[in-house]
C-alpha positions as CSV (number, residue, x, y, z in Angstrom):
1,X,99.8,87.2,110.6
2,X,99.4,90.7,109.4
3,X,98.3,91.2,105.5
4,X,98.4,94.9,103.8
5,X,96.1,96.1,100.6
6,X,98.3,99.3,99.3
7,X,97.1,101.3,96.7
8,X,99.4,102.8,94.1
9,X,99.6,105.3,91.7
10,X,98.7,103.8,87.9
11,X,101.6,105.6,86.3
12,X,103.9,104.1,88.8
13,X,103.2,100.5,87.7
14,X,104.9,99.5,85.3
15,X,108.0,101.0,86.7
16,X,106.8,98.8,90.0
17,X,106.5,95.5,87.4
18,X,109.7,95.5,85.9
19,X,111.6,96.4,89.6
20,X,109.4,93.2,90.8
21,X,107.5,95.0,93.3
22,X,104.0,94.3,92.2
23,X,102.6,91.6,90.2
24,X,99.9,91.2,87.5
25,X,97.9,94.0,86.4
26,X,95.6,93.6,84.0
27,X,95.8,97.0,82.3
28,X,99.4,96.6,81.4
29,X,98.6,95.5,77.9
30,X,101.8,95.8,75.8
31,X,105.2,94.4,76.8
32,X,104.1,92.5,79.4
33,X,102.9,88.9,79.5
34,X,100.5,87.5,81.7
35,X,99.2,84.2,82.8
36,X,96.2,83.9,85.2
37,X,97.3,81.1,87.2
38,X,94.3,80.7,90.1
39,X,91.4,82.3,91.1
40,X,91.0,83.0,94.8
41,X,87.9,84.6,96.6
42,X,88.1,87.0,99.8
43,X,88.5,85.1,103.0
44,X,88.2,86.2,106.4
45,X,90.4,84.4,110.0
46,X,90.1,85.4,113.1
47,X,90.2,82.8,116.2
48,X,87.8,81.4,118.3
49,X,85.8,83.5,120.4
50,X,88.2,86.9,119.1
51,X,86.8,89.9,121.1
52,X,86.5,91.7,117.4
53,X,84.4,89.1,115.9
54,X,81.5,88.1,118.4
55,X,79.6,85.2,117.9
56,X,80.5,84.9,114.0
57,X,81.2,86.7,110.7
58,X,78.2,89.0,108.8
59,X,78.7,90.4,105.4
C-alpha cells in the first residue's frame, strides 16, 4: 500500500473541486455544498517486526 499527502496551491482548488480531483475543503464557502460524512483520526501500519519500526510505535 502506498498513501500520498500532496499539498496544493489554495487558488487552484476550486478549479481542482469542480474537475473532481480533490474533495471537501472547508474554506470553499460559496457554491459549494458540503456534508461531513465521518470523522477519522491518523493511523499508523506497518507489519510485525518491520526493520523501520523496532519494537513498537512512539509519538
Amino acid at each position: 500500500m502506498r498513501i500520498e499527502a500532496l499539498r496544493r496551491p489554495n487558488d487552484q482548488y476550486q478549479q481542482q473541486l469542480q474537475r473532481g480531483e480533490i474533495g471537501n475543503l472547508a474554506f470553499l464557502k460559496a457554491g459549494f455544498y458540503q456534508q461531513r460524512l465521518f470523522g477519522d483520526p491518523y493511523c499508523c501500519l506497518a507489519r510485525k517486526r518491520h526493520p523501520s519500526v523496532g519494537p513498537g510505535f512512539s509519538l
